[in-house]
C-alpha positions in Angstrom: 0.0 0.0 0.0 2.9 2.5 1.4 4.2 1.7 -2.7 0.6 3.1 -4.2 0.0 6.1 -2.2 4.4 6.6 -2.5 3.9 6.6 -6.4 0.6 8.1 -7.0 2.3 11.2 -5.1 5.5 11.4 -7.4 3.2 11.0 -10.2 1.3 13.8 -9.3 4.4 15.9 -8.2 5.6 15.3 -11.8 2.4 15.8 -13.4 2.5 19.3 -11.5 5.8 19.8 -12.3 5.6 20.1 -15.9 2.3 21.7 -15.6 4.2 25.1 -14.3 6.8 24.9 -16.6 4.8 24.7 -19.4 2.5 27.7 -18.1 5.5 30.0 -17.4 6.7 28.9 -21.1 2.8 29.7 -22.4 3.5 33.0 -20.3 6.6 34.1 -21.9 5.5 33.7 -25.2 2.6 35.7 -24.4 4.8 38.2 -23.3 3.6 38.0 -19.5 6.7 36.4 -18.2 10.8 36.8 -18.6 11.1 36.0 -22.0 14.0 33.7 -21.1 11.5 31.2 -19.6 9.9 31.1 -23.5 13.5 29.7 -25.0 13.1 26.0 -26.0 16.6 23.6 -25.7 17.6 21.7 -28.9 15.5 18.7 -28.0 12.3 21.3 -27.5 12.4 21.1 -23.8 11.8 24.4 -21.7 14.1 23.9 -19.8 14.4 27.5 -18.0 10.7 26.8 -17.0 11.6 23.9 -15.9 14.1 25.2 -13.5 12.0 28.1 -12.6 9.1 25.7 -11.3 12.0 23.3 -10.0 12.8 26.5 -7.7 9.3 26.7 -6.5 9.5 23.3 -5.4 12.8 24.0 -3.7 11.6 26.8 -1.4 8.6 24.7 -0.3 10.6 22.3 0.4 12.8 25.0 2.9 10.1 26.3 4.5 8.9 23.1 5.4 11.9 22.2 6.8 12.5 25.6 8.7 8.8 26.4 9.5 7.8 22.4 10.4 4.7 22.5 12.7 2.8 25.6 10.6 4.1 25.1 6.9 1.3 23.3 5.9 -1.6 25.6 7.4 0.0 28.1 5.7 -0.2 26.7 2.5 -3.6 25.8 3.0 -4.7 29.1 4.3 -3.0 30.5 0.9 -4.6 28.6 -1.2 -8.5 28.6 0.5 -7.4 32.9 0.7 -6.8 32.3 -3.2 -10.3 31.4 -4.4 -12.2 33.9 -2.8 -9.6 36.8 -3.7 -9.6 35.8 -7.5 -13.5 36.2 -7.0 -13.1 39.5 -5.4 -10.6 40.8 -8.1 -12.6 39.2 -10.7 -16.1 41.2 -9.6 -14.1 44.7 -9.2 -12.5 44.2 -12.9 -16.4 43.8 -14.1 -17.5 46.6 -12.3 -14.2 48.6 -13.3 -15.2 47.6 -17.0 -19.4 47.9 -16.8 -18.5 51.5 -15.2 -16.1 52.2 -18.3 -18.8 51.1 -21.0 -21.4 53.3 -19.5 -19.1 56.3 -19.8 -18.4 55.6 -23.0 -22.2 55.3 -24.4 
C-alpha cells in the first residue's frame, strides 16, 4: 500500500511539475513572463521553465523544513485565501469595466 500512495504522489508531483513549466513557457510567449522562460533547448524542452518551477519546489521544500509545525496551514490558508480573492478581483475588474462602457455610451 505504502508503494501506491508513495507513487501516485510522485506521479502527481511530476504531473504538477511540468504543468508550471509549461504555463511560465505559455507566459513568456505571451509576453507576461521573462522572456528567457519562452526559450526552447535543442531537444524542444523548456528547460528554464523547468528550472523556474523546479525552484518553487525548492523553497517549499525549505520552509517546510525551517517552518515544520505551521508550513502546511500556511499553505492551505494561501490557497482557500486564493479562491475567494480571484473572486473578489474578478467582480471589481467587471464593475471597473461595466463603469467604463457606460461612460463611454
Amino acid at each position: 500500500m505504502n508503494f501506491v500512495v508513495l507513487s501516485a504522489a510522485l506521479s502527481s508531483a511530476l504531473c504538477n511539475l511540468y504543468f508550471t513549466a509549461r504555463m511560465l513557457f505559455s507566459l513568456s510567449r505571451g509576453g507576461y513572463a521573462p522572456a528567457i522562460l519562452g526559450k526552447l533547448s535543442k531537444r524542444g524542452m523548456p528547460v528554464a521553465a523547468v528550472l523556474a518551477s523546479s525552484l518553487g519546489w525548492q523553497a517549499a521544500i525549505a520552509l517546510n523544513w525551517r517552518f515544520k509545525n505551521t508550513a502546511f496551514l500556511f499553505l492551505i490558508g494561501v490557497a482557500f485565501f486564493g479562491g475567494p480573492f480571484i473572486w473578489i478581483i474578478t467582480l471589481a475588474t467587471h464593475m471597473g469595466f461595466r463603469a467604463d462602457a457606460r461612460r463611454k455610451t
